[in-house]
C-alpha positions in Angstrom: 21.8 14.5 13.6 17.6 14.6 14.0 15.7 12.3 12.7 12.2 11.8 12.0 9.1 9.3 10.5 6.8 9.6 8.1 5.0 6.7 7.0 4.3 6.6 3.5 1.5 3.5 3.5 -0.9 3.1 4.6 -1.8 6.6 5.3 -3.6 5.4 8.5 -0.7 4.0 9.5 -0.2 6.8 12.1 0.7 6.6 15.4 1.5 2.8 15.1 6.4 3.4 15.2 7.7 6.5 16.9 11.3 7.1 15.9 14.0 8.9 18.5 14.9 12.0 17.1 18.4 11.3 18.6 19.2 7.7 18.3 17.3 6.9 15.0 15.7 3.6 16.7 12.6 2.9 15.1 10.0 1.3 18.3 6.4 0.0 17.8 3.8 1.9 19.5 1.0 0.3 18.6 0.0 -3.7 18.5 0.2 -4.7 14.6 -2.3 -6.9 13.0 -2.0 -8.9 9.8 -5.3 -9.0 9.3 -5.9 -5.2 9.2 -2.7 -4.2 7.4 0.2 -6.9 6.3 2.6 -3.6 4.8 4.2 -1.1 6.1 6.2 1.5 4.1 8.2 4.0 6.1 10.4 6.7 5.1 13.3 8.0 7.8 14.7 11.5 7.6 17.8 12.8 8.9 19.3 16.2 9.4 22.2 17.7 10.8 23.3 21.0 12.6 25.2 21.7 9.9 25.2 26.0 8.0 23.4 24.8 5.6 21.7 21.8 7.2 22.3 18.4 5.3 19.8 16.1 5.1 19.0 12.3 4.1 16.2 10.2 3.6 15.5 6.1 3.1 13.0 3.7 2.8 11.9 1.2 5.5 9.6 -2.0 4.5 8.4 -3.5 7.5 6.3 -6.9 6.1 3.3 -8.5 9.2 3.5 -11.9 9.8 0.6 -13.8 10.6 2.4 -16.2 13.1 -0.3 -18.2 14.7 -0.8 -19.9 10.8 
């Protein structure tokens, strides 16, 4: 199974998770801030190797805390 990341909001949301095409672990690659976004909205897709391929999708919500209130 591949998987891969597309995140739905905000749309400059970019470049902040990667996703292991293998694995499916979802890792931060940038430093959040609650200030600049508080939302994330993430969708994961999976396929397999399968003839025809199968593939899946869900929805992560990942919600910033502002810890230092």
């Amino acid at each position: 199974i591949s998987y891969s990341l597309e995140t739905l909001f905000p749309q400059d949301g970019r470049g902040v998770f990667v996703i292991d095409s293998k694995s499916g672990e979802i890792r931060l690659w940038n430093d959040l801030d609650f200030e600049h976004v508080g939302l994330y909205r993430l969708q994961v897709d999976a396929t397999d190797q399968g003839n025809p391929p199968l593939s899946g999708h869900c929805k992560v919500v990942l919600e910033v805390l502002d810890v230092n209130d």
